[in-house]
Backbone as XML, in Angstrom:
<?xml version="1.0"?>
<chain id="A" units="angstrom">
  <residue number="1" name="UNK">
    <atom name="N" x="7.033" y="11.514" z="23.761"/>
    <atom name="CA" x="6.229" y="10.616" z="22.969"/>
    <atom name="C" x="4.954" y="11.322" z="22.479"/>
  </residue>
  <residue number="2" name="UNK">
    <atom name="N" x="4.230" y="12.275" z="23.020"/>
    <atom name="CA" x="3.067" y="13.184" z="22.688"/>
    <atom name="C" x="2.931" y="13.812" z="21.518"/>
  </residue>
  <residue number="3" name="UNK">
    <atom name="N" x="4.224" y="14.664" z="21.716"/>
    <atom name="CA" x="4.681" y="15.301" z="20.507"/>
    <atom name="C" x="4.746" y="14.548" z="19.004"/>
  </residue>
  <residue number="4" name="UNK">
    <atom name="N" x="5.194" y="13.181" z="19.140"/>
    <atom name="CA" x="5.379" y="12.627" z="18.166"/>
    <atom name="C" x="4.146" y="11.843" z="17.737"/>
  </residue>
  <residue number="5" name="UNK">
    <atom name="N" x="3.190" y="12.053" z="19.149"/>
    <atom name="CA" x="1.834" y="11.496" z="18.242"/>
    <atom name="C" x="1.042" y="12.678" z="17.833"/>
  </residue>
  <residue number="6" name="UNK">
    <atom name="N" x="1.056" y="13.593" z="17.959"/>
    <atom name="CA" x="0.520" y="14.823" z="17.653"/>
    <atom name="C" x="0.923" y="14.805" z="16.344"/>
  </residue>
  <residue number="7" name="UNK">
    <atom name="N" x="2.271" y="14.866" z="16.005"/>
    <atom name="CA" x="2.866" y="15.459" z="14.644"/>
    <atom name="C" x="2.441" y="14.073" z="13.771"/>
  </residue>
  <residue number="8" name="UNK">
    <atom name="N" x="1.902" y="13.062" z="14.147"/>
    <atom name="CA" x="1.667" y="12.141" z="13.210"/>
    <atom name="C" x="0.164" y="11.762" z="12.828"/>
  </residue>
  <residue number="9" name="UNK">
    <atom name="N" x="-0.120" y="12.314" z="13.916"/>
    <atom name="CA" x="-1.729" y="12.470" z="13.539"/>
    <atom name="C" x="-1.698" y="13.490" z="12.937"/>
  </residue>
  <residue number="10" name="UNK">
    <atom name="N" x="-1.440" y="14.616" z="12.887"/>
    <atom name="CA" x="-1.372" y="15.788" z="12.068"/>
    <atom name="C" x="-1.248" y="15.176" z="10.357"/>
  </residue>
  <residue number="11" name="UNK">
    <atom name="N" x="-0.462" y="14.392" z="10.200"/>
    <atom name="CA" x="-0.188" y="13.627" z="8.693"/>
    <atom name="C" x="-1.270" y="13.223" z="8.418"/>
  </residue>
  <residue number="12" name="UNK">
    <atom name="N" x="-2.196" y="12.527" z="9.280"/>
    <atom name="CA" x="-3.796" y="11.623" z="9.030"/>
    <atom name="C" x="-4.453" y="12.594" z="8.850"/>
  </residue>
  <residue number="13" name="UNK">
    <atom name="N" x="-4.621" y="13.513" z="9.980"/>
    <atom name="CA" x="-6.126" y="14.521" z="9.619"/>
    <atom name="C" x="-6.586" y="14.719" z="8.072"/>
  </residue>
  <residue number="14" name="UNK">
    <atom name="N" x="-5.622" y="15.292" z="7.434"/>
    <atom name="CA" x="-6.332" y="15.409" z="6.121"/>
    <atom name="C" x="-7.339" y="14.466" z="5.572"/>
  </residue>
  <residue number="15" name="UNK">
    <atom name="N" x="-6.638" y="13.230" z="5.444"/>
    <atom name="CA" x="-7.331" y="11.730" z="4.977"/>
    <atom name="C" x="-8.584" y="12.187" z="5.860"/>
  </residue>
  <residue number="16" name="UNK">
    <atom name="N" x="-8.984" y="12.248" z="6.991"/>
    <atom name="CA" x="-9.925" y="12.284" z="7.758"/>
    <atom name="C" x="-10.748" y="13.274" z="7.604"/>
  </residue>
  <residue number="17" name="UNK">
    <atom name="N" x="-10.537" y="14.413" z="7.407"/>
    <atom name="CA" x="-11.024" y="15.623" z="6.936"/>
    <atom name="C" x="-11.815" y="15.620" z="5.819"/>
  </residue>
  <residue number="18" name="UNK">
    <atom name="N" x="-11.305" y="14.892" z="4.476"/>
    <atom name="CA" x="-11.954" y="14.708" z="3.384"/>
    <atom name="C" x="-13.434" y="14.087" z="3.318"/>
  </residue>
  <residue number="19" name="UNK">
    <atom name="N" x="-13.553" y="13.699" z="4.082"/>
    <atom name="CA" x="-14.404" y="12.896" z="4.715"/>
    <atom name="C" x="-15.574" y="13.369" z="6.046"/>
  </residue>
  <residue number="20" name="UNK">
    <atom name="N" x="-15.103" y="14.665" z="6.032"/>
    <atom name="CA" x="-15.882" y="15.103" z="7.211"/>
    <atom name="C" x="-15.271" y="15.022" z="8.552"/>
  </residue>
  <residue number="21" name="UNK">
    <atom name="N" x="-14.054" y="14.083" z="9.036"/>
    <atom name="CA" x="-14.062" y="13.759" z="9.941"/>
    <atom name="C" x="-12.720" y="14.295" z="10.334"/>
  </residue>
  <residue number="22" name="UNK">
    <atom name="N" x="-12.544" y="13.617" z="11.721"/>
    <atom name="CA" x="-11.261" y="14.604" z="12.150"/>
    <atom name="C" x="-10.879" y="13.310" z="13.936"/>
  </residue>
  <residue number="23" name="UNK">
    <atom name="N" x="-10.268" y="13.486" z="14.266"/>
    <atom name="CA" x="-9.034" y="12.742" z="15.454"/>
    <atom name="C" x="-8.736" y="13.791" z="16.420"/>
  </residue>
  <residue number="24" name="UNK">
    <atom name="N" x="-8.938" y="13.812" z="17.774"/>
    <atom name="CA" x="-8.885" y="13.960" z="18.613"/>
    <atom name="C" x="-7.749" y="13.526" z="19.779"/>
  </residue>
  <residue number="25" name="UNK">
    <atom name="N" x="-6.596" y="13.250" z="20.307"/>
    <atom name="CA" x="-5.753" y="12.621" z="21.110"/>
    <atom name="C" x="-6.060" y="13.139" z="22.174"/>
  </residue>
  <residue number="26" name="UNK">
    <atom name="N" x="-6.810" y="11.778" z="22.824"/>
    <atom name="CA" x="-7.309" y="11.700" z="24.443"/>
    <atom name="C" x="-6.359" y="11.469" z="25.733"/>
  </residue>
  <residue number="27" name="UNK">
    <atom name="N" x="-5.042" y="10.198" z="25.136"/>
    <atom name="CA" x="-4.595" y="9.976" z="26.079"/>
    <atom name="C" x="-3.527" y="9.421" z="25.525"/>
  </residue>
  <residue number="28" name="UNK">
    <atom name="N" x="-2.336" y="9.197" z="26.284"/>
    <atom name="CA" x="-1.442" y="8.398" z="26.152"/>
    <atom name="C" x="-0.693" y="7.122" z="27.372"/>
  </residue>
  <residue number="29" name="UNK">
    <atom name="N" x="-0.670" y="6.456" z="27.556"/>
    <atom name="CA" x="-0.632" y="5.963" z="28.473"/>
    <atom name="C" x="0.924" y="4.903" z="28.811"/>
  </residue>
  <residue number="30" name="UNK">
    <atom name="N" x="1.558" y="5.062" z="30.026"/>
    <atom name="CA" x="3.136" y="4.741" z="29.870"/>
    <atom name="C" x="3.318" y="3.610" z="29.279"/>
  </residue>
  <residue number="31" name="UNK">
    <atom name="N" x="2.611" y="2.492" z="29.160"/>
    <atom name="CA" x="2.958" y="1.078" z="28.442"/>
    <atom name="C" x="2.160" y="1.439" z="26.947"/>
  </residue>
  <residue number="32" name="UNK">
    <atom name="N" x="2.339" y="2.600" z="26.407"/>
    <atom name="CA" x="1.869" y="2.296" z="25.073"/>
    <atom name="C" x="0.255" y="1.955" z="24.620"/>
  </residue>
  <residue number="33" name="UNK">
    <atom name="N" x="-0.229" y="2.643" z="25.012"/>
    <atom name="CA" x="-1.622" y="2.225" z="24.873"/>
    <atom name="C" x="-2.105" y="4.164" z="24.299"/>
  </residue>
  <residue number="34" name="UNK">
    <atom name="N" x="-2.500" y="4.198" z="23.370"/>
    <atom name="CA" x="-2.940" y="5.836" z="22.816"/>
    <atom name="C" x="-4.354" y="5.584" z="22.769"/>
  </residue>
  <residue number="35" name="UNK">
    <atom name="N" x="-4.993" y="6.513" z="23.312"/>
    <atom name="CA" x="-6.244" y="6.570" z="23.227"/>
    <atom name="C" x="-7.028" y="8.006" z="22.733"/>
  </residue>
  <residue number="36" name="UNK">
    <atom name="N" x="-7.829" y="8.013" z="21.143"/>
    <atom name="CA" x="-7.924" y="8.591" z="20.607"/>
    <atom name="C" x="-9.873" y="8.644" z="20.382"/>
  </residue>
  <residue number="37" name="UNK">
    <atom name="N" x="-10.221" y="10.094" z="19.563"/>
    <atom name="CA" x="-11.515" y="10.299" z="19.954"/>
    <atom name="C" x="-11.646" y="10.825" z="18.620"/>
  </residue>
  <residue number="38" name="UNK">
    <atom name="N" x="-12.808" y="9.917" z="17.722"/>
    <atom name="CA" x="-12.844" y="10.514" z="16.212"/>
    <atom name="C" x="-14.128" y="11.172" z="16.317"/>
  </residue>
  <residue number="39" name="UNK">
    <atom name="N" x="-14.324" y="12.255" z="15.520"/>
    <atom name="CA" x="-14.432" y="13.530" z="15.382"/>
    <atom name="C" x="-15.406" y="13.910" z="14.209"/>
  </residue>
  <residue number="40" name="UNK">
    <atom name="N" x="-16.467" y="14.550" z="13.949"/>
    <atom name="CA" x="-17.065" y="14.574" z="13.111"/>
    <atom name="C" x="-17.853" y="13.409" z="12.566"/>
  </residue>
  <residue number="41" name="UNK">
    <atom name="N" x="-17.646" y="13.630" z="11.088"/>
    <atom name="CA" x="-18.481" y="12.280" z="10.603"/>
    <atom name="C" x="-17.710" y="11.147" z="11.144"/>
  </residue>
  <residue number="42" name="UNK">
    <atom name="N" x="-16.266" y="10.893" z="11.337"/>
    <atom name="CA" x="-15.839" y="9.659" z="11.838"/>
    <atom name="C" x="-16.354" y="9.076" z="12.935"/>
  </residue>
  <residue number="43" name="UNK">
    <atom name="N" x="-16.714" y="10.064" z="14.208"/>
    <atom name="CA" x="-17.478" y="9.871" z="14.773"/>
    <atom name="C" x="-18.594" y="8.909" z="14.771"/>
  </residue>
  <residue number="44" name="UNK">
    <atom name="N" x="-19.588" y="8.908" z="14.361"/>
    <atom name="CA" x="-20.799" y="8.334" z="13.805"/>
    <atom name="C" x="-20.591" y="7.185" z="12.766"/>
  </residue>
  <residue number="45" name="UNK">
    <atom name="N" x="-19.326" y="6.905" z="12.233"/>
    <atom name="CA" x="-18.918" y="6.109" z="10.635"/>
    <atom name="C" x="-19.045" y="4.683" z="11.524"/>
  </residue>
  <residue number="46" name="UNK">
    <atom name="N" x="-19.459" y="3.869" z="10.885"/>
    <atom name="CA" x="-19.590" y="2.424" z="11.225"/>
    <atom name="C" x="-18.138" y="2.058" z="10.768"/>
  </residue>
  <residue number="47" name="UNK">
    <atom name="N" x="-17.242" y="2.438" z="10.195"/>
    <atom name="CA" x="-16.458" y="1.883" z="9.781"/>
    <atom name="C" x="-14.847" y="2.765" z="11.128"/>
  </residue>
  <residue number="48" name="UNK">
    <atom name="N" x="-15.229" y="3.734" z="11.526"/>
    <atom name="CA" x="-14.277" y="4.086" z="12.763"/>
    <atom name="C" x="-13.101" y="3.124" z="12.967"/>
  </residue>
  <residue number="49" name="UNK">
    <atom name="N" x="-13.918" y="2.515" z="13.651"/>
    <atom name="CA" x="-12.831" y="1.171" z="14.588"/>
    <atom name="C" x="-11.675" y="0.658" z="13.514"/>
  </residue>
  <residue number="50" name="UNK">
    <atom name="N" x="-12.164" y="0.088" z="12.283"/>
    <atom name="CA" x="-11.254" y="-0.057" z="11.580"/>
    <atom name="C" x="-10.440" y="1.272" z="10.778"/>
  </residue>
  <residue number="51" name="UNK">
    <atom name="N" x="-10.519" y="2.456" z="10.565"/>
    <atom name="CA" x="-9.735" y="3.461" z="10.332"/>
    <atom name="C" x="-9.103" y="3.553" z="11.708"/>
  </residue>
  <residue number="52" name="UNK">
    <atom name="N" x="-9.059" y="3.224" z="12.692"/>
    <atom name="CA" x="-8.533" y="3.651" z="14.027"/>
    <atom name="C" x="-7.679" y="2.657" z="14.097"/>
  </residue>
  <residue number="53" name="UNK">
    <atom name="N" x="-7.657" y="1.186" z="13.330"/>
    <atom name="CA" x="-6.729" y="-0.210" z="13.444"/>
    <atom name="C" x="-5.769" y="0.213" z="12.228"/>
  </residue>
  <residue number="54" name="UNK">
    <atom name="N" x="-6.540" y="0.412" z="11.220"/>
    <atom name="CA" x="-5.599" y="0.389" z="9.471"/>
    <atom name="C" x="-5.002" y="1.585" z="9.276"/>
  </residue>
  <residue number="55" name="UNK">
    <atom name="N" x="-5.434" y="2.937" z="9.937"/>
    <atom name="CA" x="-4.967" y="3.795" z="9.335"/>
    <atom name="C" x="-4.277" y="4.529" z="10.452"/>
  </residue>
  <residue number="56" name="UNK">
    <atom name="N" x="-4.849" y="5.070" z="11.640"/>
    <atom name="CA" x="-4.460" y="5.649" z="13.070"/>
    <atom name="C" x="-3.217" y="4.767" z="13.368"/>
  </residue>
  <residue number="57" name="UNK">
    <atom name="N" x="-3.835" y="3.242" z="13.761"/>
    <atom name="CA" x="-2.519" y="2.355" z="14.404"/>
    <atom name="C" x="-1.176" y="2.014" z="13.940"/>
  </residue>
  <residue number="58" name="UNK">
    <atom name="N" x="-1.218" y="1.991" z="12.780"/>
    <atom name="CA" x="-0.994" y="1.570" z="11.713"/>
    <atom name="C" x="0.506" y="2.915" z="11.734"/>
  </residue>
  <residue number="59" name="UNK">
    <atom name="N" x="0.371" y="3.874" z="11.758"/>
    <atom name="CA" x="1.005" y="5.003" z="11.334"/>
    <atom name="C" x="1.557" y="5.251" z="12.185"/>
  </residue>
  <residue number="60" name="UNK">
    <atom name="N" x="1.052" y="5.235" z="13.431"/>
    <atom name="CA" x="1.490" y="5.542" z="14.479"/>
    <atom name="C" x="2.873" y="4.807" z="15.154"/>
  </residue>
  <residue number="61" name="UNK">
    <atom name="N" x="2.428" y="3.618" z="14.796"/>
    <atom name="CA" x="3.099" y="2.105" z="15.119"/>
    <atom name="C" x="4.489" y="2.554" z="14.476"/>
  </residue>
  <residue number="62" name="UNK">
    <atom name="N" x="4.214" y="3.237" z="13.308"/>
    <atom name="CA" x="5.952" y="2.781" z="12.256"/>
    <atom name="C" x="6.605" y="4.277" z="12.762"/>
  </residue>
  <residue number="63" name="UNK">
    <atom name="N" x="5.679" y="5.439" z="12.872"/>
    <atom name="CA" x="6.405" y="6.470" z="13.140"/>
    <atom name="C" x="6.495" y="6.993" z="14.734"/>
  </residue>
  <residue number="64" name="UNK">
    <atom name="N" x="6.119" y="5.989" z="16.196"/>
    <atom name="CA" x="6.299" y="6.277" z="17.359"/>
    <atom name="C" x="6.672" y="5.488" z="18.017"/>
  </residue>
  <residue number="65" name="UNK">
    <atom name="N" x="8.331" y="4.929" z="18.587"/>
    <atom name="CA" x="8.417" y="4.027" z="19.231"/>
    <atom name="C" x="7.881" y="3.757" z="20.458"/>
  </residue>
  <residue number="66" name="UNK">
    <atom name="N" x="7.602" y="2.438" z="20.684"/>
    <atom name="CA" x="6.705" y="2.166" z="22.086"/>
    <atom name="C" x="5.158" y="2.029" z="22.241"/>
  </residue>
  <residue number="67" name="UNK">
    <atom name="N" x="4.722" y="2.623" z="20.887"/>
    <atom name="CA" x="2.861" y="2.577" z="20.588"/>
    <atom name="C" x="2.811" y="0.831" z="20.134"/>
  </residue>
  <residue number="68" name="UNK">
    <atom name="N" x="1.976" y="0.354" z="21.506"/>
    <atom name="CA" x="1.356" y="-0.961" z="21.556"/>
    <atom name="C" x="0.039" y="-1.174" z="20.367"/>
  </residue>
  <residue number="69" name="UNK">
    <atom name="N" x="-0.910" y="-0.261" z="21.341"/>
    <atom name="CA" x="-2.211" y="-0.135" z="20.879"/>
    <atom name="C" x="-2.944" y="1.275" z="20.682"/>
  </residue>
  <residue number="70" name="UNK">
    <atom name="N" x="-3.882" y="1.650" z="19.324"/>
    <atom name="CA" x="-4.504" y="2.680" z="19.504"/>
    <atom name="C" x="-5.854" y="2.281" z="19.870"/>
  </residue>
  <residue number="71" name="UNK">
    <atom name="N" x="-6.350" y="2.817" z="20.801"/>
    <atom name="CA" x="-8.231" y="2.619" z="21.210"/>
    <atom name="C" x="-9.254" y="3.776" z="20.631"/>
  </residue>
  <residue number="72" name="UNK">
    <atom name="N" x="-10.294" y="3.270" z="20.681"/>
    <atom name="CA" x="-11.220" y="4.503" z="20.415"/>
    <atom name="C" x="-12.097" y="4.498" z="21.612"/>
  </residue>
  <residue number="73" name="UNK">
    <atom name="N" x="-12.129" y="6.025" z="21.910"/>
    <atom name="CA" x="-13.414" y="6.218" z="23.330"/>
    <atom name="C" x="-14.243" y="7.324" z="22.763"/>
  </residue>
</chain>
């Protein structure tokens, strides 16, 4: 399951990059819970949480079976 969140965050970074910012994968956890660490300007962006719901979860969800929830720490 790692692998496949790796290779799919790999698809996001760019979007994130443009922007200054960048994604981090902190954790994964057996019931589906990914816990991720934004990076750069995302870091600091008031708007994070929701790129971490609309765009992180979002992607993750259609391309990793078993991803419940993504968090930000």
């Amino acid at each position: 399951m790692k692998e496949l969140i790796v290779k799919s965050l790999d698809k996001i970074r760019p979007i994130l990059q443009r922007d200054g910012g960048d994604v981090e994968l902190v954790d994964v956890s057996e019931d589906g819970i990914v816990s991720v660490k934004m990076q750069g300007a995302c870091g600091n962006c008031p708007g994070a949480m929701m790129t971490i719901k609309m765009i992180i979860e979002e992607k993750l969800k259609e391309e990793v079976p078993g991803i419940k929830k993504v968090i930000g720490v």
